[in-house]
N, CA, C and O atoms as a Tripos MOL2 file, in Angstrom:
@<TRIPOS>MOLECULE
protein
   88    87    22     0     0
PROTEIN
NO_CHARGES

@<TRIPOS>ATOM
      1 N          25.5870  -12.5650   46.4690 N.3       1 UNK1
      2 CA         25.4400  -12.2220   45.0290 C.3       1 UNK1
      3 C          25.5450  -10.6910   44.8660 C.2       1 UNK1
      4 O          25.3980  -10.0680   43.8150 O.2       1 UNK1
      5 N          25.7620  -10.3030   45.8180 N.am      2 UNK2
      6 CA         25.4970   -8.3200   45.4850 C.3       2 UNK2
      7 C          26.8590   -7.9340   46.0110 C.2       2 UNK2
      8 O          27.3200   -6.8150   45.7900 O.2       2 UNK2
      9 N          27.7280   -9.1660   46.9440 N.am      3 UNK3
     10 CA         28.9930   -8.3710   46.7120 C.3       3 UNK3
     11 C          29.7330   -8.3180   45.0970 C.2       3 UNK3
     12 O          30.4450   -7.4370   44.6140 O.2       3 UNK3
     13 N          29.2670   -9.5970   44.5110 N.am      4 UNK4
     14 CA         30.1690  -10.2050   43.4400 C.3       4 UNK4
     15 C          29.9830   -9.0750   42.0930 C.2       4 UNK4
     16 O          30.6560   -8.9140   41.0750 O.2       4 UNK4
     17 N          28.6480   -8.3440   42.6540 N.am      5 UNK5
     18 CA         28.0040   -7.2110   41.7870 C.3       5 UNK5
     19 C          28.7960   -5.8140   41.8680 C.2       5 UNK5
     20 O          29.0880   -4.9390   41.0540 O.2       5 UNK5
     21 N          28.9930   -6.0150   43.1680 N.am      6 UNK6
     22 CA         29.9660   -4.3470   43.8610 C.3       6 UNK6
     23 C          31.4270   -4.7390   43.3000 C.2       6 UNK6
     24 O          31.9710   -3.8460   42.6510 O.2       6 UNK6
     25 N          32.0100   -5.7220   43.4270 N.am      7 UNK7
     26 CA         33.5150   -6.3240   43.3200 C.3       7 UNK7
     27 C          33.5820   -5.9230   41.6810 C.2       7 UNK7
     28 O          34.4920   -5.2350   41.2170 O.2       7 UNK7
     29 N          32.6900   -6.3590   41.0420 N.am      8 UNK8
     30 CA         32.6290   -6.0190   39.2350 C.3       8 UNK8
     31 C          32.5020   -4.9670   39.0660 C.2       8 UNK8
     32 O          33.3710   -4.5070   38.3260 O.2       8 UNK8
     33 N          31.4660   -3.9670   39.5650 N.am      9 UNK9
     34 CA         31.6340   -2.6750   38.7510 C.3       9 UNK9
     35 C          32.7560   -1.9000   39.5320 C.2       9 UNK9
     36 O          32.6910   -0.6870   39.3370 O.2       9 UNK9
     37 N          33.7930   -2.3110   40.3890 N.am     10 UNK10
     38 CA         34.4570   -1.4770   40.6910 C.3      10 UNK10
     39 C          35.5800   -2.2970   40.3030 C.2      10 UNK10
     40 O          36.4030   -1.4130   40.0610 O.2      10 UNK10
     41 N          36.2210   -3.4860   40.0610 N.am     11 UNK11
     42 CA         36.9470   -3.6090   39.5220 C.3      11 UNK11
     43 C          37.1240   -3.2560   37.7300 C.2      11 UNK11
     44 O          38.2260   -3.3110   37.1840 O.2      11 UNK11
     45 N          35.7460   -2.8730   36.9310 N.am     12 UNK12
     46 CA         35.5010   -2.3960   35.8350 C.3      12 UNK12
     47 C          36.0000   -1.2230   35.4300 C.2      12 UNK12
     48 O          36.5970   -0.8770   34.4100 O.2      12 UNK12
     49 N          35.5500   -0.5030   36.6960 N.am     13 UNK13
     50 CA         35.7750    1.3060   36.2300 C.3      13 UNK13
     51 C          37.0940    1.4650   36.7080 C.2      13 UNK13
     52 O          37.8630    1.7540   35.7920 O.2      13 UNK13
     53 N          37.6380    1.3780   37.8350 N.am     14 UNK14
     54 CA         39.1750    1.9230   38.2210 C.3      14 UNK14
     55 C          39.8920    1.0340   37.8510 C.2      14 UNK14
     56 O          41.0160    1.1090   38.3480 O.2      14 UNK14
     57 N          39.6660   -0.1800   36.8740 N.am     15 UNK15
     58 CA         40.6470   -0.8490   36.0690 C.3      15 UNK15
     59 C          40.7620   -0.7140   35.1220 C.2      15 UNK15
     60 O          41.7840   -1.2610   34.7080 O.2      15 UNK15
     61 N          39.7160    0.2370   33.7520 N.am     16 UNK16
     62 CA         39.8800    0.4130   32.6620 C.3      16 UNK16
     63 C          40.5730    1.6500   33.1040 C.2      16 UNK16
     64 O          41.6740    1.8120   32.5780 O.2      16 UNK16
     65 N          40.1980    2.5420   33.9280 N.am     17 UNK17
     66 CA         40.4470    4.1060   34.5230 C.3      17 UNK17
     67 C          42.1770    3.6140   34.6070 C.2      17 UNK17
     68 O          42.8700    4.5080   34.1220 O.2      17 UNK17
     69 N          42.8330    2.6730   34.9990 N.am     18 UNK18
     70 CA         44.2290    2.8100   35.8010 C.3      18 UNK18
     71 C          45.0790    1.8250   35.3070 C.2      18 UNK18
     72 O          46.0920    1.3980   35.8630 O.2      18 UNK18
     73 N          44.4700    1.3770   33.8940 N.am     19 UNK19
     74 CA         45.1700   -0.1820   32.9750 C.3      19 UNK19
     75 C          45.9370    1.0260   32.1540 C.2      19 UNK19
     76 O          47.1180    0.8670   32.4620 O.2      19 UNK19
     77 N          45.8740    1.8600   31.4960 N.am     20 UNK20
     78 CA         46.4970    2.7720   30.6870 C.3      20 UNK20
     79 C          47.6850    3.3530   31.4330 C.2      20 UNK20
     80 O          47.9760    4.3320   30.7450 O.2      20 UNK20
     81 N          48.2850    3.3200   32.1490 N.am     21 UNK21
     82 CA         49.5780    3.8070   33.4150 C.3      21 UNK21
     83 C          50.5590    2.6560   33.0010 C.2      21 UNK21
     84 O          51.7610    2.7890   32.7710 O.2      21 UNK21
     85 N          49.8610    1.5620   32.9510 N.am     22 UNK22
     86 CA         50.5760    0.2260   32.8840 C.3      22 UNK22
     87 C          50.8500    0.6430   31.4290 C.2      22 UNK22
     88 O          51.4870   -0.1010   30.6830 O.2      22 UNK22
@<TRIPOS>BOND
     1     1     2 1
     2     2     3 1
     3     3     4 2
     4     3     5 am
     5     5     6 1
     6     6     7 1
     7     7     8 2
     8     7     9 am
     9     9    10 1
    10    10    11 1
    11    11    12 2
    12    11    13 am
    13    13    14 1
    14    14    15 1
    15    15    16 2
    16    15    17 am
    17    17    18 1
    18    18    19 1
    19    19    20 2
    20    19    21 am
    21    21    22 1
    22    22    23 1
    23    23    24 2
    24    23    25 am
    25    25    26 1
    26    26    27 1
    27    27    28 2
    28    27    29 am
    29    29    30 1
    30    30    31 1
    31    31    32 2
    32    31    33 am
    33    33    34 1
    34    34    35 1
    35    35    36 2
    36    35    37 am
    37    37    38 1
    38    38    39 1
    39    39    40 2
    40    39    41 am
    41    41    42 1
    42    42    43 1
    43    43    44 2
    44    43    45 am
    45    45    46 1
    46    46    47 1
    47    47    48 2
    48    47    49 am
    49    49    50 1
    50    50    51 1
    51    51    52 2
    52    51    53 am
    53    53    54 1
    54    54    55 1
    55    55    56 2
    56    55    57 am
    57    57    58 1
    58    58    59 1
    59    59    60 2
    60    59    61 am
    61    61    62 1
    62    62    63 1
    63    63    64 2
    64    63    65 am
    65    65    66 1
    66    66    67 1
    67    67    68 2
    68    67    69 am
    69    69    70 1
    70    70    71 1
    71    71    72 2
    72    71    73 am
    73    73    74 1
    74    74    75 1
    75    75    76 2
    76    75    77 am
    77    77    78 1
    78    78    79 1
    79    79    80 2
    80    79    81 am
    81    81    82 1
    82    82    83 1
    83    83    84 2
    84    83    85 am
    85    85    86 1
    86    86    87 1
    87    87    88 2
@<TRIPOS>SUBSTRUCTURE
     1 UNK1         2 RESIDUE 1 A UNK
     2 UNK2         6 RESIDUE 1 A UNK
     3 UNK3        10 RESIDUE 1 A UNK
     4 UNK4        14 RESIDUE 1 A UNK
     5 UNK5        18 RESIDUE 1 A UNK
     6 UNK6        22 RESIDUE 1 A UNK
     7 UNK7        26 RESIDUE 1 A UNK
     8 UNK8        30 RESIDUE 1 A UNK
     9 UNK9        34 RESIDUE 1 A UNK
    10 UNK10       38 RESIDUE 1 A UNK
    11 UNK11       42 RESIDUE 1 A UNK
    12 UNK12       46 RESIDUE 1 A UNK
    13 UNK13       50 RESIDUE 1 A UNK
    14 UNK14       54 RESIDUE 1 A UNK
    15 UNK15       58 RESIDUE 1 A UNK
    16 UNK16       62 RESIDUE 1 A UNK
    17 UNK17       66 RESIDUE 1 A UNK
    18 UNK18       70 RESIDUE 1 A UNK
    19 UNK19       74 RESIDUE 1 A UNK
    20 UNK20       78 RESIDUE 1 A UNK
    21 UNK21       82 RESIDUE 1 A UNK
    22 UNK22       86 RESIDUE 1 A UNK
């Protein structure tokens, strides 16, 4: 349960951070 926690906030931040390129 605490990877699924790490996997979210980092797919959160360097995907709102790196969706705008697209």
């Amino acid at each position: 349960m605490r990877f699924e926690t790490d996997v979210s906030l980092t797919h959160i931040g360097p995907k709102i951070n790196e969706p705008p390129e697209m």
